[in-house]
C-alpha atoms as a printed R data frame, in Angstrom:
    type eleno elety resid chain resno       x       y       z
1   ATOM     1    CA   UNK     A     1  22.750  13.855   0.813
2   ATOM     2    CA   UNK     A     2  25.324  12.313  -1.796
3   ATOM     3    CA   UNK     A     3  26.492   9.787   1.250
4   ATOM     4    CA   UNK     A     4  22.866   8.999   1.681
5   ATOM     5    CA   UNK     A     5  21.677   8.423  -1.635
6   ATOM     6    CA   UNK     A     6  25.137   6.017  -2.047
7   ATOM     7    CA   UNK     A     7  24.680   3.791   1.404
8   ATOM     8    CA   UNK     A     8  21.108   3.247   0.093
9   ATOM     9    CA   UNK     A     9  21.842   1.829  -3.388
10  ATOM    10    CA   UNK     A    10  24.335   0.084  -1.463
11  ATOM    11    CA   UNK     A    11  22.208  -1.708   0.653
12  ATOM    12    CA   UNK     A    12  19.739  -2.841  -1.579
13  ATOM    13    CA   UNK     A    13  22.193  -3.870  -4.327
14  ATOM    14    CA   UNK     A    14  23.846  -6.270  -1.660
15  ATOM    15    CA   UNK     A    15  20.998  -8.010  -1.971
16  ATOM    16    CA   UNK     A    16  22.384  -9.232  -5.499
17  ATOM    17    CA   UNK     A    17  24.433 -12.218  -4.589
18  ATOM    18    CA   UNK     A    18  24.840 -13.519  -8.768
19  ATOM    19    CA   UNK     A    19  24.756 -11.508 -11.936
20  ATOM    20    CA   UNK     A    20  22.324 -11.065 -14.276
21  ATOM    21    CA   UNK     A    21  22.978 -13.462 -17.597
22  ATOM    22    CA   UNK     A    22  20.944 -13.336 -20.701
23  ATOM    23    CA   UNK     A    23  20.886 -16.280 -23.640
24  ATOM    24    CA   UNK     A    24  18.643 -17.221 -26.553
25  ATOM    25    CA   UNK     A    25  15.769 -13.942 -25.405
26  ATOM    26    CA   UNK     A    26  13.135 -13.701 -27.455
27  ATOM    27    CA   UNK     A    27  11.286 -10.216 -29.023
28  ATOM    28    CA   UNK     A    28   9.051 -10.514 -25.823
29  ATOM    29    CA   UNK     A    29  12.030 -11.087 -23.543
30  ATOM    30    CA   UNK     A    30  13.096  -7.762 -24.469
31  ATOM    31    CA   UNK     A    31  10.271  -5.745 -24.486
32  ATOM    32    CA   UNK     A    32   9.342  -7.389 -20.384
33  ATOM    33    CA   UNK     A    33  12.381  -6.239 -19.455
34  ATOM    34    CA   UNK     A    34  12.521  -2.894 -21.109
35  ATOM    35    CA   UNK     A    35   9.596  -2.230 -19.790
36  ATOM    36    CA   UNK     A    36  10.344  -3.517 -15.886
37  ATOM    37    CA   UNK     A    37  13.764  -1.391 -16.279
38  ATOM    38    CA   UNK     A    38  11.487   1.511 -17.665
39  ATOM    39    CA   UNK     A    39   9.075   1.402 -14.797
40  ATOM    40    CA   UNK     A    40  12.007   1.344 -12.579
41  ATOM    41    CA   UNK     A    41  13.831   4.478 -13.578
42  ATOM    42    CA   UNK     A    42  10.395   6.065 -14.731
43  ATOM    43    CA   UNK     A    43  10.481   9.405 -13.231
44  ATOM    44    CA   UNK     A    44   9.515  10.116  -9.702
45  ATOM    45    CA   UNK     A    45   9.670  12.981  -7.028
46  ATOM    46    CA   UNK     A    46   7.380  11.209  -4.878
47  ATOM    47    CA   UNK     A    47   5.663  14.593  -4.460
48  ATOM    48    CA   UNK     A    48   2.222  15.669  -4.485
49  ATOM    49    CA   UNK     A    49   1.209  18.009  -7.553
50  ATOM    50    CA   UNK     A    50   0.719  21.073  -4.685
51  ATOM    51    CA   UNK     A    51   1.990  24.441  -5.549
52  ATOM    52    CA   UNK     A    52   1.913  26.067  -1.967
53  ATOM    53    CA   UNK     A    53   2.572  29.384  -1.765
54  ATOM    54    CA   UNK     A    54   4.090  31.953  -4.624
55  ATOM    55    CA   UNK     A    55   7.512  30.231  -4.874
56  ATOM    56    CA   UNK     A    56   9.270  27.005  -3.089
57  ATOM    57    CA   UNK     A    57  12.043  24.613  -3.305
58  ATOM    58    CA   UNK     A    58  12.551  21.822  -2.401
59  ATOM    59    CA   UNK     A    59  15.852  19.011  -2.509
60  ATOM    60    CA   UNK     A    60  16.464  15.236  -1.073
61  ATOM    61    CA   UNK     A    61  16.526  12.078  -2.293
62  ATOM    62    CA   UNK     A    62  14.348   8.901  -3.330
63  ATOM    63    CA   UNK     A    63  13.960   5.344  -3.460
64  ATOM    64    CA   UNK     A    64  12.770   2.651  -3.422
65  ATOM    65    CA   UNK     A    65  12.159  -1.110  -5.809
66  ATOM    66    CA   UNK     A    66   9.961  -2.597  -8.381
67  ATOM    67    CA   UNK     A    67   8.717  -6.259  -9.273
68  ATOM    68    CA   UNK     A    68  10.961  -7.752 -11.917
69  ATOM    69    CA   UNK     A    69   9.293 -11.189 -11.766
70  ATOM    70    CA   UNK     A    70   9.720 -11.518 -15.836
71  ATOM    71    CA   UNK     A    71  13.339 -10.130 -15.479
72  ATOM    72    CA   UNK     A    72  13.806 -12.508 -12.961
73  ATOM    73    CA   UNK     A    73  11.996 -15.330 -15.091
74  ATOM    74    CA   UNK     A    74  14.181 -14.530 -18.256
75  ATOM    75    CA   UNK     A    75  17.478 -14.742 -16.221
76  ATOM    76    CA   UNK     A    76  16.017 -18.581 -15.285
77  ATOM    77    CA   UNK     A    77  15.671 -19.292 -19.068
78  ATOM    78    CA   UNK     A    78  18.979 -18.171 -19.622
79  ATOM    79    CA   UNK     A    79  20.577 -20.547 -17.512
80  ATOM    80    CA   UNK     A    80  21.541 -18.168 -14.488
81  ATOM    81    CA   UNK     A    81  19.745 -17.697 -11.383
82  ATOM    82    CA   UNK     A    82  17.098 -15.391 -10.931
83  ATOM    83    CA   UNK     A    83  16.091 -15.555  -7.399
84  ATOM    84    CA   UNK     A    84  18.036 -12.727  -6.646
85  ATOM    85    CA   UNK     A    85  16.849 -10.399  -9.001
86  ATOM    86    CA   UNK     A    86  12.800 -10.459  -8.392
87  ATOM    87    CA   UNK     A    87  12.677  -6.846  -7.619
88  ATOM    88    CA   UNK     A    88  15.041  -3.847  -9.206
89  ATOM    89    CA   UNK     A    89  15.656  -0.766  -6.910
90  ATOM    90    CA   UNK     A    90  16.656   2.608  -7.544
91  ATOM    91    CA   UNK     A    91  17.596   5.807  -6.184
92  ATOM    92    CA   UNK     A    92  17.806   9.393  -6.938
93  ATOM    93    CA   UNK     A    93  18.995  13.151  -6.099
94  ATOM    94    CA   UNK     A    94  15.883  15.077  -6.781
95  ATOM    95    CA   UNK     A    95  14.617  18.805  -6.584
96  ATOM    96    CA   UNK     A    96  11.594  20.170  -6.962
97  ATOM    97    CA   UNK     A    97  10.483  24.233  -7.872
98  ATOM    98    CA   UNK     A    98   6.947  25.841  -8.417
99  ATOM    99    CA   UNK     A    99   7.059  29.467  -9.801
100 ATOM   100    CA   UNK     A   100   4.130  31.967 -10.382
101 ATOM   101    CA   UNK     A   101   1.021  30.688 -11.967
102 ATOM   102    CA   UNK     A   102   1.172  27.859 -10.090
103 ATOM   103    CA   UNK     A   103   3.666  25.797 -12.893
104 ATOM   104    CA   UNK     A   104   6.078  23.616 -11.227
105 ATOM   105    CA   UNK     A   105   8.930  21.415 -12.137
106 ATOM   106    CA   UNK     A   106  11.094  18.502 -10.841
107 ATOM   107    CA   UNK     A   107  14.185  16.834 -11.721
108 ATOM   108    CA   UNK     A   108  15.900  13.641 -10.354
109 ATOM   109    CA   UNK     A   109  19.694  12.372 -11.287
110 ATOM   110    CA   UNK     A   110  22.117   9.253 -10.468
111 ATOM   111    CA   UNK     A   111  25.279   9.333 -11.491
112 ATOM   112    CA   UNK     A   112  27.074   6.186 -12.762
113 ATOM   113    CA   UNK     A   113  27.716   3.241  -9.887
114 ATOM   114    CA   UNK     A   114  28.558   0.065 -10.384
115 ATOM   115    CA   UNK     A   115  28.015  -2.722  -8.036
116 ATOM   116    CA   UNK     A   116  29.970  -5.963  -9.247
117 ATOM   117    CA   UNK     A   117  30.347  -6.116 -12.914
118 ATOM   118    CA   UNK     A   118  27.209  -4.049 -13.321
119 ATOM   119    CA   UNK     A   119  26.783  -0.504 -14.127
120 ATOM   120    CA   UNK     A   120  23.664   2.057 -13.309
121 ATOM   121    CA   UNK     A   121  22.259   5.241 -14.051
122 ATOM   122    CA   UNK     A   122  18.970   7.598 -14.223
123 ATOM   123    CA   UNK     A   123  18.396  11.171 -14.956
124 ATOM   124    CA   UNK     A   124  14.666  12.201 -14.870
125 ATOM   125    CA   UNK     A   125  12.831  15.137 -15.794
126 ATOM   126    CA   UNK     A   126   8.925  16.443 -15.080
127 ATOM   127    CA   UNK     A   127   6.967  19.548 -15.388
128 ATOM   128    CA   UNK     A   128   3.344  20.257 -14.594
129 ATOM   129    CA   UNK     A   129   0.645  23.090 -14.022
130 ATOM   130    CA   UNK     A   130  -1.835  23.200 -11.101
131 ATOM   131    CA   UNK     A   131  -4.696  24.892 -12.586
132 ATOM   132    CA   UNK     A   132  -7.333  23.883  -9.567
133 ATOM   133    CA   UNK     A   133  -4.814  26.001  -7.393
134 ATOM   134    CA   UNK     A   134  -4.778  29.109 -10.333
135 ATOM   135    CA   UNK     A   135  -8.524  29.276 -10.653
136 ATOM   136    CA   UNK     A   136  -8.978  29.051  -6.590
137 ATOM   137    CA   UNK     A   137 -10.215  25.515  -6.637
138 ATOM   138    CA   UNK     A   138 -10.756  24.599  -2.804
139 ATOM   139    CA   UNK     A   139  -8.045  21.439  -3.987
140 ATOM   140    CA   UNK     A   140  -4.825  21.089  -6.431
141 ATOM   141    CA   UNK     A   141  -5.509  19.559  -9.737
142 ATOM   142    CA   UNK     A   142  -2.920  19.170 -11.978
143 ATOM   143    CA   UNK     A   143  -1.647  18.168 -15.201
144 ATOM   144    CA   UNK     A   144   1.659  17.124 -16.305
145 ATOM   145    CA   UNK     A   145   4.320  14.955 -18.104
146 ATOM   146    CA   UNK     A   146   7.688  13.358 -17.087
147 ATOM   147    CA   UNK     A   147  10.436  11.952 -18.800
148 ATOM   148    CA   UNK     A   148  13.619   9.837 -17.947
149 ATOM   149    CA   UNK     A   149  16.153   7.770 -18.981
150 ATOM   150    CA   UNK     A   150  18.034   5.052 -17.473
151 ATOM   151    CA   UNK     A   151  21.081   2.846 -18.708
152 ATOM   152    CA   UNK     A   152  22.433  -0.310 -17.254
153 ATOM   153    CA   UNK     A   153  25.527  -2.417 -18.581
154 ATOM   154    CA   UNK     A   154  26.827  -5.575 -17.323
155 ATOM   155    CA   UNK     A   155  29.618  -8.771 -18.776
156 ATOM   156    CA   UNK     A   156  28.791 -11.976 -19.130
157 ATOM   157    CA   UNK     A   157  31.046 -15.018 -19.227
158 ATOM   158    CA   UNK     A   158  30.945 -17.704 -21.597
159 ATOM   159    CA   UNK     A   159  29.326 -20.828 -20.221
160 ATOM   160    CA   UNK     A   160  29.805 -23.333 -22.714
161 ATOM   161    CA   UNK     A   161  27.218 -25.902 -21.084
162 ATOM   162    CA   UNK     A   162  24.608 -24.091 -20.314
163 ATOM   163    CA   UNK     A   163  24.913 -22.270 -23.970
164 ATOM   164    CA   UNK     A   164  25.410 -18.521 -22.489
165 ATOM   165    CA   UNK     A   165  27.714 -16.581 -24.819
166 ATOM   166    CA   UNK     A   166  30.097 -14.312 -23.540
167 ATOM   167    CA   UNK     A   167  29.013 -10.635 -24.045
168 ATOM   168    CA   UNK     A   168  28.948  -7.030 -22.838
169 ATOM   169    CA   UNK     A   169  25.645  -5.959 -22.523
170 ATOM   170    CA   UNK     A   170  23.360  -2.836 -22.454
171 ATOM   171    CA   UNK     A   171  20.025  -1.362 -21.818
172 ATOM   172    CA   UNK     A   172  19.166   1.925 -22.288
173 ATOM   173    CA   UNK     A   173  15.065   2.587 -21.597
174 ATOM   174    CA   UNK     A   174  13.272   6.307 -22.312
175 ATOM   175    CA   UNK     A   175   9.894   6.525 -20.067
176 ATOM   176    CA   UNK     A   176   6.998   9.712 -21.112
177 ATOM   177    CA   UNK     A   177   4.705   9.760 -19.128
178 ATOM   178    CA   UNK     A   178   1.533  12.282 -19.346
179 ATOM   179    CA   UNK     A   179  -0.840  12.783 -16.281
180 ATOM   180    CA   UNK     A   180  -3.858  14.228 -14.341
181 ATOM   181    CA   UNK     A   181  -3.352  14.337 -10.689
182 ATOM   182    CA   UNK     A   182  -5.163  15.525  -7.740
183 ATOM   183    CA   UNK     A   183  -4.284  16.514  -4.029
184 ATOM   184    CA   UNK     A   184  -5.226  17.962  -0.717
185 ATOM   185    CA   UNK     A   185  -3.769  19.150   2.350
186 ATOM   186    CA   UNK     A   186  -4.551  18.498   5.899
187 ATOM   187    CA   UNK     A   187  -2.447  20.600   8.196
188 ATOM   188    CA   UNK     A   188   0.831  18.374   7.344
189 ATOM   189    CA   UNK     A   189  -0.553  15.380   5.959
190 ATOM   190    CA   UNK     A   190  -1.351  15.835   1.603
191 ATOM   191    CA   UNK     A   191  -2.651  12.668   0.063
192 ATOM   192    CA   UNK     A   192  -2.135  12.018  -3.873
193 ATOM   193    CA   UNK     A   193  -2.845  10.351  -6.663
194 ATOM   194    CA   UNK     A   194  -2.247  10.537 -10.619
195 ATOM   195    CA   UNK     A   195  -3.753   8.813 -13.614
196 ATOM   196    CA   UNK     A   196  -2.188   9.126 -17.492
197 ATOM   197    CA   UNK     A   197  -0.895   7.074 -20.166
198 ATOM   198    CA   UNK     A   198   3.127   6.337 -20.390
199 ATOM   199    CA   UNK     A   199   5.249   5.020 -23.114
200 ATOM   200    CA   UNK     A   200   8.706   2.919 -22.752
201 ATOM   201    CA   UNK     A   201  10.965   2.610 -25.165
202 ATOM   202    CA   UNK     A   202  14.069  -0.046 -24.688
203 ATOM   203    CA   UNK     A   203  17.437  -0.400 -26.846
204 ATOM   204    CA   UNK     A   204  19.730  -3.918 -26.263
205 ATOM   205    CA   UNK     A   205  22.957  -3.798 -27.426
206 ATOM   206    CA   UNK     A   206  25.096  -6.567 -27.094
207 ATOM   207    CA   UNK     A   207  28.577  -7.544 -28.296
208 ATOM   208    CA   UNK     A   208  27.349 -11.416 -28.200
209 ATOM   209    CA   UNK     A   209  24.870 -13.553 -29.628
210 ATOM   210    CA   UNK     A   210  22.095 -13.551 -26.818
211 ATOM   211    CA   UNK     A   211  19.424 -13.087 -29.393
212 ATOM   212    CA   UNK     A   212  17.533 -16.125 -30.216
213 ATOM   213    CA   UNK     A   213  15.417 -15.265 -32.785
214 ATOM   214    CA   UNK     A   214  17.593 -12.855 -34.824
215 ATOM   215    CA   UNK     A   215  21.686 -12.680 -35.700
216 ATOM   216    CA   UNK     A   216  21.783  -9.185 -34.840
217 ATOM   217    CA   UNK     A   217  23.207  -8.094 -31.664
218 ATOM   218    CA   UNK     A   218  20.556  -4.963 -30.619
219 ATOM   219    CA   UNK     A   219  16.988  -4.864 -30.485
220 ATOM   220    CA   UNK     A   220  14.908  -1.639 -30.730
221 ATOM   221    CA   UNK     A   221  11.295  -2.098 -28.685
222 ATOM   222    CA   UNK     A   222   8.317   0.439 -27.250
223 ATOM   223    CA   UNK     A   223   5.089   0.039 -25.681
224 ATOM   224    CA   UNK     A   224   2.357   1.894 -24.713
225 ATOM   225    CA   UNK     A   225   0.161   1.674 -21.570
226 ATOM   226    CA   UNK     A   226  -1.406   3.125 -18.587
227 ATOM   227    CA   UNK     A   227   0.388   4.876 -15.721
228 ATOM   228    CA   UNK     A   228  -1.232   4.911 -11.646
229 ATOM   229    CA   UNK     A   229   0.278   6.604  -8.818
230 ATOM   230    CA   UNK     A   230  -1.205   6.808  -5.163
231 ATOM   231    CA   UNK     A   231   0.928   8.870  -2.690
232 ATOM   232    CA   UNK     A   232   1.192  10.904   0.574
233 ATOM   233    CA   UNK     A   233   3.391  13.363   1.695
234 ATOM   234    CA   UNK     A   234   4.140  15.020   5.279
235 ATOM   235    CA   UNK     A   235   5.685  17.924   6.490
236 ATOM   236    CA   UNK     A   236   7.136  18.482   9.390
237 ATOM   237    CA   UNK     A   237   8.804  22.013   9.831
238 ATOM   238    CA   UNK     A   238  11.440  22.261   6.258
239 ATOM   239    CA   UNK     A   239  11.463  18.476   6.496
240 ATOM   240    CA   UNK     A   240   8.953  16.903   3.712
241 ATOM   241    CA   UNK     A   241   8.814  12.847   3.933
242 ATOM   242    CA   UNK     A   242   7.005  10.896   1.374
243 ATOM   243    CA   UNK     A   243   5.644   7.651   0.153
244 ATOM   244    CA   UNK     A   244   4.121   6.621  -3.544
245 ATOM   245    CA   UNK     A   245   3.153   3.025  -5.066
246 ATOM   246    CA   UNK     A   246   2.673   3.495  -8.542
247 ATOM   247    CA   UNK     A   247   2.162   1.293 -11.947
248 ATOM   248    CA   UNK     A   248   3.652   2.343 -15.533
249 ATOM   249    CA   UNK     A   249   2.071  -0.387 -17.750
250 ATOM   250    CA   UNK     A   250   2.877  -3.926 -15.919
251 ATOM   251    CA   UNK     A   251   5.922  -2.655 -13.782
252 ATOM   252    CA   UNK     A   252   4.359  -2.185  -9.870
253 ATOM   253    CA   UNK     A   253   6.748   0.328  -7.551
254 ATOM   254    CA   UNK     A   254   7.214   1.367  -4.096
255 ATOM   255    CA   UNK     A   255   9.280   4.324  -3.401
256 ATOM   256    CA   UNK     A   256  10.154   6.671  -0.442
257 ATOM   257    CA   UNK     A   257  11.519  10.236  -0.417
258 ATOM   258    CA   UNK     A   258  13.283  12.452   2.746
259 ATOM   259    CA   UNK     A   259  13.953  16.176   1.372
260 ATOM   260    CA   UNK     A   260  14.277  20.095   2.681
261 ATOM   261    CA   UNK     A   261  11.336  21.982   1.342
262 ATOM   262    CA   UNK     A   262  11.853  25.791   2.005
């Protein structure tokens, strides 16, 4: 599974052929790419808020990318190139328990890799209850909230002409995110979705001046906003495979998920 998650990452990382550069951001630059980074590592199990049976378990792995037009866009008005970096990916170990009562909760983790000079990881966390499953609903609905954190640290070189400052750089982003969901199962096939609210909260540090509008080095930024996510999942035997699209605030996401669910 550890192989797996790796090639994956590895794939879709290759499709970085420049690194990322930032120069002269403003407050806003930060806070749209806080928040595309915080969509991107928001938390995820690409699972359906189903409690079948007394207990289960269930392990794999998920994927997948999200738009980063403005990351992409603020890399351009650095002076870099951002063509390569309209979409962010990520990937994940994850589990996933229900107990008694019908409470549930999942967990997802990626340990540090680095691809060129830059640097990656997530750990995620969610729990929920399915109360239309407790009170013998004839479908699941549930409530719930999630939380993550992701970190990402690159260099920059100095380029004197095009005014970008040489600098170590990182982003550390916090997503909450609090929801209602609903589900049903059809033999193998269970559709999803999930509305709620979701806050991300970003911290720059940097040891050069790519600040514009300040001469500190860090910025501290959050916002507030709405979270969507429309999913299926289908089991076949102990294998579970899964797919979700899903919106925290601006940030738009695609993911996939392969796991054992016993």
């Amino acid at each position: 599974m550890k192989k797996l998650l790796a090639l994956s990452l590895l794939l879709s990382m290759s499709a970085y052929a420049a690194d990322p550069v930032f120069s002269d951001l403003t407050k806003k630059d930060v806070e749209d790419v806080s928040m595309e980074f915080g969509g991107n590592f928001a938390h995820t199990a690409v699972a359906a808020p189903e409690t079948d049976g007394l207990w289960g378990i269930e392990i794999g792995a998920v994927g997948g990318q999200t738009q980063s037009k403005k990351f992409a866009d603020v890399i351009d008005a650095s002076g870099g190139d951002g063509s390569d970096f309209k979409n962010l990916y990520h990937a994940a170990i994850m589990a996933r328990a229900h107990f008694p009562f019908d409470l549930f909760v999942e967990a997802s983790y990626l340990p540090e890799q680095e691809f060129s000079d830059v640097k990656a990881k997530s750990s995620s966390f969610g729990l929920g209850w399915n109360f239309g499953r407790f009170v013998s609903l004839p479908l699941d609905i549930a409530i719930g909230a999630d939380f993550s954190k992701g970190n990402v640290k690159f260099h920059q070189d100095a380029d004197v002409p095009n005014s970008i400052p040489e600098s170590d750089i990182e982003l550390e982003t916090k997503t909450t995110v609090y929801w209602i969901g609903i589900s049903k199962t059809f033999a193998f096939f269970t559709p999803y979705a999930k509305v709620g609210t979701s806050k991300i909260e970003g911290d720059l540090n940097a040891t050069g001046q790519i600040l514009g509008y300040t001469s500190a080095t860090k910025e501290s930024v959050n916002m507030s906003g709405s979270f969507l996510a429309v999913g299926a999942n289908i089991q076949l035997f102990f294998i579970k495979l899964g797919v979700e699209g899903s919106q925290i605030q601006d940030a738009k996401r695609v993911s996939g998920k392969l796991s054992f669910d016993f």
